[in-house]
C-alpha positions in Angstrom: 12.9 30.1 -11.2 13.0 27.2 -8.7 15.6 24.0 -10.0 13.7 20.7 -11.1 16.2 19.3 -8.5 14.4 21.5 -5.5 11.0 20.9 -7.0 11.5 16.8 -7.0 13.0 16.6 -3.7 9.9 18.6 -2.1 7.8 16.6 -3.8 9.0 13.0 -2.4 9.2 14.4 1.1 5.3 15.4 0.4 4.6 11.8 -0.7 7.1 10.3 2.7 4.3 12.7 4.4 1.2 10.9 3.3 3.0 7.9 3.1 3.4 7.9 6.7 0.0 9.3 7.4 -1.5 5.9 5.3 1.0 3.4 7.5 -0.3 5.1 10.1 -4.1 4.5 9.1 -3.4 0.9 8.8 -1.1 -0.1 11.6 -4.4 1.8 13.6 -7.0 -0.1 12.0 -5.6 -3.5 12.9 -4.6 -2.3 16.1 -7.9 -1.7 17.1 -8.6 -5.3 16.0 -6.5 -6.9 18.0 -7.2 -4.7 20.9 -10.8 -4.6 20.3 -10.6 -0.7 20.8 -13.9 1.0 19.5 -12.5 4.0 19.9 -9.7 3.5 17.9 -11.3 1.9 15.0 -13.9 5.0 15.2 -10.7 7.2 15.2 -9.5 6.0 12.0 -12.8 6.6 10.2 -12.1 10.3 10.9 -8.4 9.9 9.8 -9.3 9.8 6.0 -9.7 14.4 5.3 -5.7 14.1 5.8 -5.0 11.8 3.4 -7.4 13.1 0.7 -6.0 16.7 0.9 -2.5 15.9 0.6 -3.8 13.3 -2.3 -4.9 17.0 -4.2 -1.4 18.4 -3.4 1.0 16.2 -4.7 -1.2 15.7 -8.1 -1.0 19.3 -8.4 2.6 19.3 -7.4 2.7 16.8 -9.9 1.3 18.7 -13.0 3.1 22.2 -12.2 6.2 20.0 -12.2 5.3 18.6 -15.7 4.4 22.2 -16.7 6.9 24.3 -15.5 10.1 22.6 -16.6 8.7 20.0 -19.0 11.1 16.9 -17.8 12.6 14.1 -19.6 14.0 10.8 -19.2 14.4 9.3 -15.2 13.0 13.1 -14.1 9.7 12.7 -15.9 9.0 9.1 -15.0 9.5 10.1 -11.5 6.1 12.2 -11.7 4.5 10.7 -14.0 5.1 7.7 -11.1 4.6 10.3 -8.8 0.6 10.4 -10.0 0.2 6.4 -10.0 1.9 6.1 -6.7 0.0 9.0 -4.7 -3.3 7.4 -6.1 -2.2 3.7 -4.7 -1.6 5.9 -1.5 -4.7 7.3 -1.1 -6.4 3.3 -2.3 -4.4 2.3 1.1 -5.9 4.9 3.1 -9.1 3.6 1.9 -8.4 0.3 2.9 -7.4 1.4 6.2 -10.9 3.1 6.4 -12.6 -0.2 5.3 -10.7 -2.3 7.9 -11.9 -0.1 10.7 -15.2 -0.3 9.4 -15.5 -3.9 9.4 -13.3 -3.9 13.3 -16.3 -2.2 14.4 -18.9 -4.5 13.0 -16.7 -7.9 14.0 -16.7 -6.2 17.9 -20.2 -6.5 17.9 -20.1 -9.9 18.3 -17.6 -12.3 20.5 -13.9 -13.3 19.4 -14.4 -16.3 16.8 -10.8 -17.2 16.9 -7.2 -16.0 18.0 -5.7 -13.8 15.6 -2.6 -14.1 14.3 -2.4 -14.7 10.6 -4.4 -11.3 10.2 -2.1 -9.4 12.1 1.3 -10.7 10.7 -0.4 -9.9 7.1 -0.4 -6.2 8.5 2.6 -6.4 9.4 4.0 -7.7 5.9 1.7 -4.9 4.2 2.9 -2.3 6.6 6.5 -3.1 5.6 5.6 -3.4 2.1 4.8 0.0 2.4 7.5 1.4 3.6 10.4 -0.1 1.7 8.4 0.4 -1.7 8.5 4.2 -0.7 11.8 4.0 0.2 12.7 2.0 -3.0 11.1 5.5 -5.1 12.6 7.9 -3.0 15.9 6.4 -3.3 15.6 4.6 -6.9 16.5 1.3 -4.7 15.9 -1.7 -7.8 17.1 -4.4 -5.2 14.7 -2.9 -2.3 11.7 -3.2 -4.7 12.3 -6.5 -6.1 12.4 -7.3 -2.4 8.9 -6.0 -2.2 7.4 -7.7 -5.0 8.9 -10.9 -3.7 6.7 -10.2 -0.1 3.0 -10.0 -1.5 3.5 -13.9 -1.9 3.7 -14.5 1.4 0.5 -11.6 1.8 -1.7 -13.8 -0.2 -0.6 -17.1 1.5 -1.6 -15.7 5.0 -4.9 -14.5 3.2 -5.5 -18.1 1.7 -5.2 -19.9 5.2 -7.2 -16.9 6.7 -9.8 -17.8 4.0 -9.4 -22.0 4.6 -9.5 -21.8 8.3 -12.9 -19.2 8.5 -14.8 -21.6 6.4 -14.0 -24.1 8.8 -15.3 -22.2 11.5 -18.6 -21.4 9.7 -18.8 -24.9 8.7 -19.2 -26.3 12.1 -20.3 -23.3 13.9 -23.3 -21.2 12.1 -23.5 -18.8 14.7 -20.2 -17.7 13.7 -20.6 -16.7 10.4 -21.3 -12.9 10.3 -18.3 -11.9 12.6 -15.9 -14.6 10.6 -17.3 -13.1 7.2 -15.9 -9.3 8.8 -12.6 -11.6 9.3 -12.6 -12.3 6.0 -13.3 -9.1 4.6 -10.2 -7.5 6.7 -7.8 -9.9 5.1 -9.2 -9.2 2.0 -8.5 -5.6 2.3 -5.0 -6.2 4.0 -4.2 -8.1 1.2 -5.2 -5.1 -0.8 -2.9 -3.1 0.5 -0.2 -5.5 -0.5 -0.9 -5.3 -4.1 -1.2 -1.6 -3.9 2.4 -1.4 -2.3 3.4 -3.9 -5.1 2.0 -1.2 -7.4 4.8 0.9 -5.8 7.3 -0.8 -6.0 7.0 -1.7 -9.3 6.7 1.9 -10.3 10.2 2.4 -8.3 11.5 -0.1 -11.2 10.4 1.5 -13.9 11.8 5.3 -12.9 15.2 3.1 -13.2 14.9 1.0 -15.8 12.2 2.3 -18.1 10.7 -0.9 -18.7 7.4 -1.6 -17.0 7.1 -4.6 -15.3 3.7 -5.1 -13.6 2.7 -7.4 -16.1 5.2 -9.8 -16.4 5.2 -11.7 -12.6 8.2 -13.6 -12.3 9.2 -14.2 -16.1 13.1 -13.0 -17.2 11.6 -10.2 -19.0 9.8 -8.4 -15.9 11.4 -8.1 -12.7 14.9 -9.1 -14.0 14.8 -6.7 -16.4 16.1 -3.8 -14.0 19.3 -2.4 -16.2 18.4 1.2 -17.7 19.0 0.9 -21.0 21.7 3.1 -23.0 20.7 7.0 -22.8 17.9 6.5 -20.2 19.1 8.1 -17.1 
């Protein structure tokens, strides 16, 4: 009979898999934004079968986990986490996928301004990503609070993204479809932020048992990372 131990292990490396195969998605997506690269953008419309199969894989991992040895405590919050966090996974692929889509639609028309903001939001997201992963794999409290402290600065790059594209359309109409596609990409980057938020606040509550996505900055939520007596 294979050991819980085995059976969670394999399952986090399946979720490093399609965690990987979403950052990828994403850091494509913008990339070919930046580099104005149909090809690319049409690339990660096709990208999206990957992600959804492995989505099935790990719920059903998931489930014959929960069946099979009937966890408790830390063990079971790590699938039932497992299940919220592969579905925020496959959300970011999605967002990847609507990204792309609007790329292509914004490179039908000229450049309406440099970008910067929208990339650097990627980037933020991307790392977002990544260390809220990490921060489940490795029941890192510190590396999660780090994340939720990030999608701040997400939603201030989306908010002068926002301000600065309705300037544009305000003194230049013919502007306004391709800076609306701006719009939407920061939209769905910052997206992606909250989903990685998501994450990482899941990471908390496999250590402390206390959930925390309600509770913003207040003493009782994100502080409030000390497992309580009997809870490992």
């Amino acid at each position: 009979m294979p050991h819980l131990q085995d059976d969670l292990d394999h399952l986090k490396e399946r979720m490093l898999v399609m965690a990987g195969a979403v950052e990828e998605q994403v850091r494509a997506s913008v990339q070919s934004l930046v580099g104005r690269d149909h090809r690319l953008a049409e690339r990660v419309l096709t990208g999206d079968d990957a992600i959804n199969r492995l989505h099935i894989e790990i719920d059903e991992r998931c489930f014959q986990l929960l069946a099979l040895h009937q966890p408790v405590a830390t063990d079971l919050r790590v699938v039932v986490s497992g299940v919220k966090i592969n579905s925020d996974l496959e959300r970011i692929g999605d967002f990847a996928i609507n990204v792309a889509e609007a790329t292509l639609r914004y490179l039908e028309h000229p450049a309406v301004k440099p970008l910067i903001d929208v990339p650097r939001m990627a980037d933020i997201a991307q790392g977002m990503l990544r260390d809220s992963l990490n921060a489940f794999v490795r029941q890192d409290i510190r590396l999660a609070r780090e994340v939720l402290d990030r999608d701040d600065s997400v939603d201030h790059l989306k908010d002068r993204v926002f301000r600065e594209l309705i300037g544009v359309m305000c003194t230049d109409a013919a502007v306004t479809q391709p800076a609306l596609e701006l719009l939407l990409i920061s939209r769905h980057l910052e997206r992606i932020g909250d989903h990685a938020t998501n994450i990482a606040e899941e990471a908390i509550f496999i250590v402390s048992g206390r959930d925390v996505r309600h509770h913003g900055r207040e003493g009782g939520g994100r502080g409030a990372d000390a497992p309580s007596p009997g809870e490992q």
